[in-house]
C-alpha positions as CSV (number, residue, x, y, z in Angstrom):
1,X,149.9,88.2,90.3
2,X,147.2,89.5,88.1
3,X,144.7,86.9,86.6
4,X,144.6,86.9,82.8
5,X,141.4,89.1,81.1
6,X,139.3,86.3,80.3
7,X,138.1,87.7,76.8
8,X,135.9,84.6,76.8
9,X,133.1,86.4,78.9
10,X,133.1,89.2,77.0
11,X,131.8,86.2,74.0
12,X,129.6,85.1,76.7
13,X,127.9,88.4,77.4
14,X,127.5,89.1,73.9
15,X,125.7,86.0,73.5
16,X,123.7,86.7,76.1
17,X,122.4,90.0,75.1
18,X,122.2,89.5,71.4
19,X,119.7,86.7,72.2
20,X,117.4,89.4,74.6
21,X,117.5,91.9,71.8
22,X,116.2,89.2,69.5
23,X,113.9,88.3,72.2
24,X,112.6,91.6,72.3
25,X,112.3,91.9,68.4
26,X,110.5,88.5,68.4
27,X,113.0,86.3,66.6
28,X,114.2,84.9,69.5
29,X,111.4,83.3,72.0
30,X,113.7,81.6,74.5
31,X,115.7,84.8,73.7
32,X,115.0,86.2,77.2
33,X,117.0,83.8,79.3
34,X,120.1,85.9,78.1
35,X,119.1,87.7,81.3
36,X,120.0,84.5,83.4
37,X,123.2,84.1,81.9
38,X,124.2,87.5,82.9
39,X,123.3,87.2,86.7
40,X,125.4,83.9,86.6
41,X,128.3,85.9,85.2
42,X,127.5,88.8,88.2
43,X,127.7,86.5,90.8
44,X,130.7,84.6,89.5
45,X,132.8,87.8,88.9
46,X,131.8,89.9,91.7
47,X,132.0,87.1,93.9
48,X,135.5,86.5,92.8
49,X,136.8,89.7,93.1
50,X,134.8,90.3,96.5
51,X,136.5,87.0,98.0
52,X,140.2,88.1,97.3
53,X,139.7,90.8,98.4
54,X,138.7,89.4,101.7
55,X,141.6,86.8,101.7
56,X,143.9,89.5,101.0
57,X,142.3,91.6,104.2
58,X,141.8,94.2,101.6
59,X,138.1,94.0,101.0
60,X,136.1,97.2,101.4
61,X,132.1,97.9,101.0
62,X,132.2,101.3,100.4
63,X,134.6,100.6,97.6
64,X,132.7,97.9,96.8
65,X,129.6,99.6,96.7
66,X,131.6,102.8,94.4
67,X,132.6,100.4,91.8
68,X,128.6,99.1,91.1
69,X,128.0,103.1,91.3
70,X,130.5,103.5,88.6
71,X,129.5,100.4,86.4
72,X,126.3,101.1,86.9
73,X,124.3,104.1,87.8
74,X,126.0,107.1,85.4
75,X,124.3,105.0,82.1
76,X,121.0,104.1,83.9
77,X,120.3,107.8,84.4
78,X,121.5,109.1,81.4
79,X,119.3,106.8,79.1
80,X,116.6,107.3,81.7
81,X,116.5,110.7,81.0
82,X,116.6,110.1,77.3
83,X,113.8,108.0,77.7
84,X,111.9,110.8,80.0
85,X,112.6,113.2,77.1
86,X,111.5,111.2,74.4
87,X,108.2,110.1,76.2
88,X,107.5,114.2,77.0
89,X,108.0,115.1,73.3
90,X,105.8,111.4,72.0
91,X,103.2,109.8,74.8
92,X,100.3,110.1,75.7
93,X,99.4,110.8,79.5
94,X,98.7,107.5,80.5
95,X,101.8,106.0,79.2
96,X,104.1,109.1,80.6
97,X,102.7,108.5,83.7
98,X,103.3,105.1,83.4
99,X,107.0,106.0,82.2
100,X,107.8,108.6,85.2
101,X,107.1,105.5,87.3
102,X,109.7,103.4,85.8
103,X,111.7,106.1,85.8
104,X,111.5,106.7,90.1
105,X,111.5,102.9,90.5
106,X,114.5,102.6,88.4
107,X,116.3,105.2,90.4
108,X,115.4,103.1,93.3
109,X,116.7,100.1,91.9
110,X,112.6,98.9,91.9
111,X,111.4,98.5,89.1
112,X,111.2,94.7,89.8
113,X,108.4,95.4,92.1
114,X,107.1,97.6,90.4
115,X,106.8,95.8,87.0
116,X,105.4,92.8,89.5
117,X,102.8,94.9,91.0
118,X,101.9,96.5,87.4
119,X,102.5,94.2,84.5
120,X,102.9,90.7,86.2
121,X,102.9,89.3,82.6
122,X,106.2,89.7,81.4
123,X,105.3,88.5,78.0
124,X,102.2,90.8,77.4
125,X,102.3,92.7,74.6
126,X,101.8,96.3,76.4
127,X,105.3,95.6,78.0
128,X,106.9,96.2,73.9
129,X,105.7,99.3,74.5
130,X,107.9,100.0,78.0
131,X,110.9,102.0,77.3
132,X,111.9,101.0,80.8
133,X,110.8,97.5,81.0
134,X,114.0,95.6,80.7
135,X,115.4,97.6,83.6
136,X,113.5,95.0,86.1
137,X,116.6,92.5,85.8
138,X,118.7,95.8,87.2
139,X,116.8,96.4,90.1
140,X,117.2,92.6,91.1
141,X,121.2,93.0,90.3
142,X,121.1,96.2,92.0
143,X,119.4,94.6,94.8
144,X,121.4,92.1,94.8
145,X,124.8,94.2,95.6
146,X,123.4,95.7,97.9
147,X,122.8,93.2,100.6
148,X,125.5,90.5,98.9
149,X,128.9,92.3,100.7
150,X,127.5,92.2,104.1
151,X,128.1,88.8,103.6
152,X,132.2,89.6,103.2
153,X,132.4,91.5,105.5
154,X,130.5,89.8,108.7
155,X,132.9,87.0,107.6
156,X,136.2,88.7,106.5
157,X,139.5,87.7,108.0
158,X,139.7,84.5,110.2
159,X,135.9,84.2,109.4
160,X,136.3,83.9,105.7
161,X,135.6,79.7,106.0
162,X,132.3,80.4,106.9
163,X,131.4,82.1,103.5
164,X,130.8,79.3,100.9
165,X,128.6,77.3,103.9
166,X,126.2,80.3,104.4
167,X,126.2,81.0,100.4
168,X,125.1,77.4,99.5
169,X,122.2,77.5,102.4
170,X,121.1,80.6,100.9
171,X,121.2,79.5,97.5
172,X,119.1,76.3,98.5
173,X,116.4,78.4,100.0
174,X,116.5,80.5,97.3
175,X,116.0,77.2,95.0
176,X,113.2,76.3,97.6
177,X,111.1,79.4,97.5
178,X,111.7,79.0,93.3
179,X,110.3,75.9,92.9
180,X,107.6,75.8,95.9
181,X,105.7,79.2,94.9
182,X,102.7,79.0,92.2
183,X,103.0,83.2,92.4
184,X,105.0,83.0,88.5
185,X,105.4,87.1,88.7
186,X,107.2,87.0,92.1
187,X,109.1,83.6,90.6
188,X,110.0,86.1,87.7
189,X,110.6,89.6,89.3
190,X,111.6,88.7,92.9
191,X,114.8,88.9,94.6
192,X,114.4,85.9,96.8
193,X,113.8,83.9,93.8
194,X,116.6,84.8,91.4
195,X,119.3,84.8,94.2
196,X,120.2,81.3,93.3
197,X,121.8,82.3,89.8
198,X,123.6,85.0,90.9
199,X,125.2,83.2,94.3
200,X,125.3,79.8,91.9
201,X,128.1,81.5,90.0
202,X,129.6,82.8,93.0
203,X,129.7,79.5,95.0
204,X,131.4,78.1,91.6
205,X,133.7,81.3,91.6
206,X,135.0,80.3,95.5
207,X,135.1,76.6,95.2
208,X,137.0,76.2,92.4
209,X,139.5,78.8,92.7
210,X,139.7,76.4,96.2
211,X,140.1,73.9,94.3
212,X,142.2,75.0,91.5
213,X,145.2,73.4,91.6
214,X,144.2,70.2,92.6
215,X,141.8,70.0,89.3
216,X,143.3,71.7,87.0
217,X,144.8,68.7,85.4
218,X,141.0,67.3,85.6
219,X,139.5,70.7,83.9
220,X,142.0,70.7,81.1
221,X,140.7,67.6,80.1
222,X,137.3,68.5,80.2
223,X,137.4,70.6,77.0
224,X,134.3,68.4,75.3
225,X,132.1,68.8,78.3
226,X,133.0,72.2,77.7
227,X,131.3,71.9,73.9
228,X,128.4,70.0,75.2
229,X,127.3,72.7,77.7
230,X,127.9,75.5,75.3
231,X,126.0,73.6,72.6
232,X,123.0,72.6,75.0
233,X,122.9,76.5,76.1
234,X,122.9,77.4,72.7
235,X,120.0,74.9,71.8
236,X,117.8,76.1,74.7
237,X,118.4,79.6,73.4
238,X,117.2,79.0,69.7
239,X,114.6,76.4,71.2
240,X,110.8,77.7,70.7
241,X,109.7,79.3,74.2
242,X,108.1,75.6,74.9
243,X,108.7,73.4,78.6
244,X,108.5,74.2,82.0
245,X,110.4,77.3,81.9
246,X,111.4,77.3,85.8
247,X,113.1,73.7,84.6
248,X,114.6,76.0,81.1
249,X,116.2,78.6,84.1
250,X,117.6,76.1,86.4
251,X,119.5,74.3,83.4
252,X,121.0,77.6,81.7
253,X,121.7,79.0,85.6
254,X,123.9,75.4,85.8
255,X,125.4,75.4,82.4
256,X,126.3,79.1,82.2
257,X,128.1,78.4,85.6
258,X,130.0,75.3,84.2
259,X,130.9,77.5,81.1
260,X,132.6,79.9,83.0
261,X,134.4,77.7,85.6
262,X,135.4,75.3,82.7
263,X,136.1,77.9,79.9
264,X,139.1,79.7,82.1
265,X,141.1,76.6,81.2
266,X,140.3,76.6,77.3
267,X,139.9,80.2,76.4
268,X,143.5,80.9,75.4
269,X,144.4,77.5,74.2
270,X,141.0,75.7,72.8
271,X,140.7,76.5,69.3
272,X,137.0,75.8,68.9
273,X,136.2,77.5,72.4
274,X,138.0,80.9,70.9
275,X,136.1,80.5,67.8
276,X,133.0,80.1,69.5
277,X,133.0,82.8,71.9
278,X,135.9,84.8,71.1
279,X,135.3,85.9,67.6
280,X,135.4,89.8,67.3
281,X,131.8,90.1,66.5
282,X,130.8,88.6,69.8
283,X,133.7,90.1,71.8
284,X,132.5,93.6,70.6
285,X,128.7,92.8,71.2
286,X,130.3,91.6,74.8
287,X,132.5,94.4,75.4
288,X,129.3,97.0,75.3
289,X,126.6,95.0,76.5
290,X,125.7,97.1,79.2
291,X,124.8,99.7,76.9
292,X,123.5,97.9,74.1
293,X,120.9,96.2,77.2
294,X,120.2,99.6,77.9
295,X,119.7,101.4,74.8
296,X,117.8,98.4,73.1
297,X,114.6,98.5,74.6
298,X,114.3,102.3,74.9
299,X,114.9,102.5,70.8
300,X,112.5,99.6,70.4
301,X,109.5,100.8,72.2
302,X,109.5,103.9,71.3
303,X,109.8,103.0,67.7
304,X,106.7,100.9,68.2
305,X,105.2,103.7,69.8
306,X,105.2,106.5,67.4
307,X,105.3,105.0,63.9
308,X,106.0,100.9,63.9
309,X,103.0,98.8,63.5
310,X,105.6,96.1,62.3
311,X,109.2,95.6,62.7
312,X,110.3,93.8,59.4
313,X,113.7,92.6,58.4
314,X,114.3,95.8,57.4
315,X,113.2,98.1,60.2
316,X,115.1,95.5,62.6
317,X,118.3,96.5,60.7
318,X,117.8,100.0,61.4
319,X,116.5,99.5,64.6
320,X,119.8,97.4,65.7
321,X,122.2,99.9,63.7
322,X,120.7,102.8,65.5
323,X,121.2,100.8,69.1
324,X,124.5,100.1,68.4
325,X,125.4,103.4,67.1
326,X,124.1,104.6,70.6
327,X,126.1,101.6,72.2
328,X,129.5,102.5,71.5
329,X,128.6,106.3,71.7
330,X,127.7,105.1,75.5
331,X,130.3,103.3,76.3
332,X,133.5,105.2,75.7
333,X,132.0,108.5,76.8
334,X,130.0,107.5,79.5
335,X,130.6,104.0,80.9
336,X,134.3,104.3,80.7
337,X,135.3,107.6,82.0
338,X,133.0,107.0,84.7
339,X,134.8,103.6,86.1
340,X,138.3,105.3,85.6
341,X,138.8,106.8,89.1
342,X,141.4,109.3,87.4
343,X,139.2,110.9,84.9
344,X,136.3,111.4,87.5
345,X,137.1,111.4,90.7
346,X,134.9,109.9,93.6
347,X,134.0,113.7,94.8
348,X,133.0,114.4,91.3
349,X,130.9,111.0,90.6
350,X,128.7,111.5,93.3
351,X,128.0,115.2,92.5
352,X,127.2,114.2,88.7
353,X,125.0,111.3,89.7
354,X,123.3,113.1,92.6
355,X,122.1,115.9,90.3
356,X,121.0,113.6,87.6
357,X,119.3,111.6,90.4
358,X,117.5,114.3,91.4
359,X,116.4,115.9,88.6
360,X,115.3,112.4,86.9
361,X,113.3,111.7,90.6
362,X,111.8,115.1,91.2
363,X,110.8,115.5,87.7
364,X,109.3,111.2,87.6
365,X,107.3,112.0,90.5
366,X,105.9,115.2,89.6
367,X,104.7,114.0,86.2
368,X,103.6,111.0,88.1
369,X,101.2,113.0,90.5
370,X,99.7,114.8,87.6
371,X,99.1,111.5,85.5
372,X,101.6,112.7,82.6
373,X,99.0,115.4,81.8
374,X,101.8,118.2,80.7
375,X,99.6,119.2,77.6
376,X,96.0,118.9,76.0
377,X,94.9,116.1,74.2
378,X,92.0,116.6,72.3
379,X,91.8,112.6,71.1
380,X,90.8,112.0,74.7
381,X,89.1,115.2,75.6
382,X,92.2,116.3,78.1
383,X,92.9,120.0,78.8
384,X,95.6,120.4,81.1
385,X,93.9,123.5,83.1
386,X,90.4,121.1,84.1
387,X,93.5,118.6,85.7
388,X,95.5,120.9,87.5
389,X,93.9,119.7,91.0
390,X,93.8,116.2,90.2
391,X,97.1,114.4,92.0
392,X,97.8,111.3,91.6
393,X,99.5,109.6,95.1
394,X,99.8,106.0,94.2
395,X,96.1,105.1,94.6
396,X,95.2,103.0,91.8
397,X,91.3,103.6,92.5
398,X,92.0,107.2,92.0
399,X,93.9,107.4,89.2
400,X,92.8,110.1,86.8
401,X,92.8,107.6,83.9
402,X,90.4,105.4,85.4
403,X,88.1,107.2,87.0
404,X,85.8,107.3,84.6
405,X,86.0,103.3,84.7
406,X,86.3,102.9,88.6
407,X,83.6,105.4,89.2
408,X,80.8,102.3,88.8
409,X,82.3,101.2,91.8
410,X,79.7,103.4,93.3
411,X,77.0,101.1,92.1
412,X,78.0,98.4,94.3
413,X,74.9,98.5,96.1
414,X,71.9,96.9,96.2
415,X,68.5,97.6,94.5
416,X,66.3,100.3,95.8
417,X,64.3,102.1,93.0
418,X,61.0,101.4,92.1
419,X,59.1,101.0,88.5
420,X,62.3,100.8,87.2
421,X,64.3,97.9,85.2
422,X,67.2,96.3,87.3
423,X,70.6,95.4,86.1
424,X,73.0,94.0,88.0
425,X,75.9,93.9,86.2
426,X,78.6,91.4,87.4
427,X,82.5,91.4,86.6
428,X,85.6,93.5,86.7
429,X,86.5,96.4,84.7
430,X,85.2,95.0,81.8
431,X,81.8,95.1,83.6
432,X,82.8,98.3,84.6
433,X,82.8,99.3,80.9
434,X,79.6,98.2,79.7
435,X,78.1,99.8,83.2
436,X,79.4,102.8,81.6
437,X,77.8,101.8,78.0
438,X,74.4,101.5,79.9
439,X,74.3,105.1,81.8
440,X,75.8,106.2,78.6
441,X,72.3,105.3,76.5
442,X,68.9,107.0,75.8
443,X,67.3,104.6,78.2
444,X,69.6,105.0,81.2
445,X,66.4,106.9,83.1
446,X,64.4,103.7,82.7
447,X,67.0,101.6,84.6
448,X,68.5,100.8,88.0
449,X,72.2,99.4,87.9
450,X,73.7,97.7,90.6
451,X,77.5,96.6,90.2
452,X,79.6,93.8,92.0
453,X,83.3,93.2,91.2
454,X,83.2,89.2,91.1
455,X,87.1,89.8,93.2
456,X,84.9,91.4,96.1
457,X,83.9,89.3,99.1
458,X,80.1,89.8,99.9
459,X,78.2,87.6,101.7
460,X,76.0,85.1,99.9
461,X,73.2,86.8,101.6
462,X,73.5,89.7,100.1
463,X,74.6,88.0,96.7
464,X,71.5,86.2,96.4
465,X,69.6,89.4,97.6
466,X,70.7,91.1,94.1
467,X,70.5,88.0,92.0
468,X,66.7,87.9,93.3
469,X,65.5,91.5,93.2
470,X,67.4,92.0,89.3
471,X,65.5,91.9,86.0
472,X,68.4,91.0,84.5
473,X,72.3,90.1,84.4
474,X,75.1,90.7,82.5
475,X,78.5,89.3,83.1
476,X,81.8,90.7,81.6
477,X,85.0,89.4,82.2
478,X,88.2,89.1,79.8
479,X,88.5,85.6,80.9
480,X,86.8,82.4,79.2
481,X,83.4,81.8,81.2
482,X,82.0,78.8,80.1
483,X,78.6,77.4,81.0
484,X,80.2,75.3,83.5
485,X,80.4,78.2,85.8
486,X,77.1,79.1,85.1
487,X,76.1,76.1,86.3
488,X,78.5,76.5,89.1
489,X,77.1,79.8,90.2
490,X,72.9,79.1,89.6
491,X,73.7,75.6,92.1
492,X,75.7,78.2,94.6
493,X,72.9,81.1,94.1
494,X,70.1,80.3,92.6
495,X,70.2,82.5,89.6
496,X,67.4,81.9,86.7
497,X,69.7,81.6,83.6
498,X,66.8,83.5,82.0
499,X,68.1,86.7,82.9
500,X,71.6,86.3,82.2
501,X,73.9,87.3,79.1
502,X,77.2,87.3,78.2
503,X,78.9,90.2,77.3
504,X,81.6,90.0,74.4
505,X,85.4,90.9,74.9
506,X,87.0,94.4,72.8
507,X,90.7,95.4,71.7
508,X,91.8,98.1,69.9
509,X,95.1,97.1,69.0
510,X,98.5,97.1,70.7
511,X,99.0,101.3,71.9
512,X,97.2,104.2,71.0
513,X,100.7,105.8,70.9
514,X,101.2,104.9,67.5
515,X,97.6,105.7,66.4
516,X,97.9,109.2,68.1
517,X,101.7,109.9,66.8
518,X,99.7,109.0,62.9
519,X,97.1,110.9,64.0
520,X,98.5,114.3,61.7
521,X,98.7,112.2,59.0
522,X,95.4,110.3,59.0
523,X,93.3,111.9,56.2
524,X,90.0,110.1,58.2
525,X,90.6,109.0,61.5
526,X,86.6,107.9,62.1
527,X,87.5,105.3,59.6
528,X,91.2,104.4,60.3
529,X,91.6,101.0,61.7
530,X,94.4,98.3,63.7
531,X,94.6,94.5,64.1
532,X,93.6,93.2,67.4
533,X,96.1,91.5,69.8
534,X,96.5,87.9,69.1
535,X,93.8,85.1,70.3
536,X,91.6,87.8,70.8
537,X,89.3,86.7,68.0
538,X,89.9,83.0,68.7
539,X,88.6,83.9,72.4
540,X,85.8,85.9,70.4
541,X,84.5,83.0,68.5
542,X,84.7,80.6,71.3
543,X,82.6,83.1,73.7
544,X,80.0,83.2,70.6
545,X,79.9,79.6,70.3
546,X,79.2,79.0,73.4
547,X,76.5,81.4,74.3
548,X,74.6,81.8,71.1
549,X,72.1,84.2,70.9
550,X,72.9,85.4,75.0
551,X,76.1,86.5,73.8
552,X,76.7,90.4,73.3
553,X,79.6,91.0,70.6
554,X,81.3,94.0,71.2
555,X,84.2,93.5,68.8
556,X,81.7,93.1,65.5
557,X,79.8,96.4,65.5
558,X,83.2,97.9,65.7
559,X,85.3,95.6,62.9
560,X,85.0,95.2,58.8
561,X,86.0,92.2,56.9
562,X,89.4,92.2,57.8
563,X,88.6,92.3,61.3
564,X,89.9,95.3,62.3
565,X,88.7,97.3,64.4
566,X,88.1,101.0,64.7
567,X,90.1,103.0,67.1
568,X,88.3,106.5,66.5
569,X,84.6,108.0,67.1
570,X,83.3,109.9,64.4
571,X,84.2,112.6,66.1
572,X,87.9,111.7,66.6
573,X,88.1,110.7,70.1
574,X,90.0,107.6,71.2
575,X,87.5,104.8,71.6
576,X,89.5,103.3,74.6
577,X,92.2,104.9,76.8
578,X,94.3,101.6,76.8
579,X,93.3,99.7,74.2
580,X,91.3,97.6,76.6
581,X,88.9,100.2,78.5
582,X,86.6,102.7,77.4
583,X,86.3,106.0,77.2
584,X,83.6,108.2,77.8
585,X,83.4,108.8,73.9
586,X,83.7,104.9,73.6
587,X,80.9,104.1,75.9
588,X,78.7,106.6,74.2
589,X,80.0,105.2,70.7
590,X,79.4,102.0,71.9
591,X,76.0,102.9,73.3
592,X,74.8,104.1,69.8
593,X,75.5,100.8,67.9
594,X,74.1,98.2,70.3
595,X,70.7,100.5,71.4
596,X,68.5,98.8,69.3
597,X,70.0,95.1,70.2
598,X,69.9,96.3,74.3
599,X,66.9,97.9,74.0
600,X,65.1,94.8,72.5
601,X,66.8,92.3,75.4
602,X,65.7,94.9,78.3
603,X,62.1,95.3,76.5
604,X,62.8,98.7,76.8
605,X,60.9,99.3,73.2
């Protein structure tokens, strides 16, 4: 007998993603725990399907494995590839590069790691700017499927009793690795940390279809503990993104799970529960989720990118009319076809998805290991012929976008010059930056520079050696350094304070992918300007108000009354690559406004 389409679910999903799309629109902060819900959903539906199957001795993992392909994998490379076309036609190198990444982890099922290697903030404001971002929750699913039928199938048949014991160890180690690590990216993009909602809904899915008929009596009268966990979802949903938030993922993972066991005995017959989650306008948000999860973020990002300083009420219309357009497009001629084994056979599926997996790879990797240079850019001095022997092979040291930032590495040395000024000039690539503004100025003869990234290990020796044998020293971070640590480090070194000064944060707004798509339509882009990212001038003031008169501020040569901030040279030329580094035009820019002021504090006059 065939269970009943629980159209509940479909409410469910659609609350789930509506409240990530508002997330990612910024109406919604606690909006991105829709994700959670929907790996509690996985793991209870697969898991339920996956264990009749092996009570019925009927459970396959190939098949298994073909339905995720199906449900799956056609859509993810088909707005992948939308995505890859789009960022050809609109980004800039560093951002393509970036993009064919995402693209080859995606294929992968990666870009978990990858975002946790390269953006361990989820909730920076460069990640807006990700067509791909929101594919990190796939890679864990996808991960997820993977190893999850081995399970069934090392204890199918007589076995089968074994299964809920070795889920519920698993999930509690999974609980135990979530609630013991301090590493919050890993917590966030990991496997090993997220197993625990997707096996939660399974181990609900087996025990209580166990259990069924001995509680059903019990569940039909549970129809208001039903409410309250709907309602306290809900709530924690709308709730400001405030409180511990692996506390805020535990409780949803638990309540989405009790929804789902409790709602199978209210769905049809609950009047309030159908209201609730059945409604057609959350059924149909439900029904293509998948697509509108996928489509949502590419559309988004890209909107910020080439012409969207703001999404307003009324761009966020648009926006959401265009993504649901694309949705239902999506899902009856892709995502349907593709799981109906009679309109595309299994012979056929894997032919389509191997060529689109192959083009999308081959293609990611190759923009990838020329840095997304398919084109000159005259805003940052690129011509595609000087690159042509410049690969990228996932080094980050060598990547051609920061070379001109990483090349101070070479300064990490000590002192060896004579009749010459010494700088040492102590940080990370913020230091590496004004290094750069230095050798960049009319006075870089007259000076020595020695470099050391504050991350490196040296030995004190040869720490003190350089704070002894320097004229002076300027430290640049993009964190708060207060005088406490100054204190902290003359006791550990003894530095004179004399020679130190502080050297001022810079932003230049949110993505030079909107600037550079405007760029045609800027009548003078030496005086076009952006808002900075938020607390930047908060962090500004502070630094100032510490350090006084030792404090270098980088961020008012560049910014008017409004304080914003240039994002050209004179001459056109970005001032940063990133928004947060310097170019060479920067540093030289840069080098022009504060001579006089460096000049005076190296006596260089």
């Amino acid at each position: 007998m065939h269970k009943i389409y629980r159209i509940d679910i479909d409410g469910i999903r659609g609350l789930a993603v509506i409240s990530v799309i508002l997330f990612h629109l910024g109406y919604l902060p606690n909006g991105y725990l829709g994700v959670d819900v929907f790996f509690v959903i996985s793991g209870y539906l697969i898991t339920g399907i996956v264990f009749k199957e092996v009570k019925e001795n009927s459970f396959s993992i190939l098949k298994f494995y073909e339905r995720r392909i199906r449900r799956i994998i056609p859509l993810v490379l088909f707005t992948s590839l939308i995505a890859f076309v789009l960022g050809i036609c609109f980004m800039l190198p560093d951002d393509l590069e970036n993009l064919a990444q995402s693209i080859f982890a995606s294929n992968f099922s990666a870009n978990n790691i990858l975002m946790y290697i390269t953006s361990s903030d989820y909730w920076a404001v460069k990640n807006d700017y990700k067509p791909l971002m929101h594919t990190w929750s796939l890679g864990i699913e996808e991960q997820f499927y993977f190893f999850y039928p081995i399970l069934f199938f090392i204890f199918k048949n007589n076995k089968r009793k074994f299964i809920l014991p070795v889920l519920v160890f698993m999930t509690i180690i999974s609980l135990f690795l979530f609630f013991i690590s301090n590493n919050y990216a890993a917590k966030f993009y990991l496997l090993q940390y997220r197993f625990f909602e997707l096996s939660f809904g399974g181990i609900c899915a087996i025990y209580f279809e166990n259990l069924k008929h001995k509680t059903n009596r019990l569940l039909e009268k549970s129809k208001f503990l039903l409410y309250i966990m709907l309602f306290a979802v809900v709530l924690i949903l709308l709730l400001r993104n405030t409180g511990n938030n692996d506390i805020k993922i535990l409780l949803v993972t638990i309540l989405s799970a009790g929804i789902l066991v409790l709602g199978e005995n209210h769905f049809q017959s609950d009047t309030f529960y159908k209201n609730v989650l059945c409604n057609k306008f959350l059924l149909g948000a439900g029904k293509i989720s998948f697509s509108l999860y996928m489509w949502h973020q590419i559309i988004f990002a890209f909107a910020r990118y080439t012409f969207l300083e703001e999404i307003n009420i009324l761009w966020t219309v648009i926006l959401i009319f265009i993504v649901i357009i694309l949705s239902i497009l999506s899902y009856y001629l892709i995502e349907q076809p593709f799981r109906n084994r009679k309109k595309i056979k299994t012979s056929q599926l894997l032919i389509i998805i191997g060529v689109f997996f192959v083009l999308t790879s081959v293609s990611a990797l190759y923009i990838y290991t020329i840095g997304g240079i398919i084109k000159d850019v005259p805003e940052l001095n690129i011509k595609k012929s000087a690159h042509l022997d410049k690969l990228n092979f996932f080094d980050s040291n060598n990547n051609i976008h920061i070379e001109y930032n990483e090349h101070i590495r070479n300064l990490d040395k000590s002192f060896v010059e004579i009749n010459k000024t010494k700088i040492l000039v102590l940080g990370n690539s913020f230091a590496r930056d004004f290094a750069n503004i230095l050798l960049e100025s009319s006075f870089k003869s007259k000076i020595e520079l020695s470099y050391y990234d504050c991350n490196k290990k040296l030995s004190k020796e040869e720490i003190v050696n350089r704070f002894q044998k320097c004229d002076f020293i300027f430290i640049a971070n993009d964190f708060l350094f207060t005088k406490e640590l100054m204190q902290k480090l003359k006791l550990d070194y003894n530095i004179n304070i004399e020679k130190v000064w502080i050297v001022g944060i810079k932003d230049f707004g949110n993505s030079n992918g909107i600037f550079y798509n405007k760029t045609n339509r800027i009548d003078d882009c030496k005086n076009y300007r952006t808002v900075m990212k938020k607390n930047i001038l908060a962090y500004n003031k502070t630094m100032k108000k510490e350090w006084g008169l030792r404090y270098i501020d980088l961020i008012k040569p560049v910014s008017d009354s409004q304080d914003r901030v240039l994002v050209f040279t004179p001459d056109c030329k970005f001032i940063s690559q990133d928004t947060y580094h310097l170019t060479k035009f920067g540093a030289s820019f840069y080098s022009s406004l504060l001579e006089e002021r460096l000049s005076s504090i190296l006596q260089l006059k």
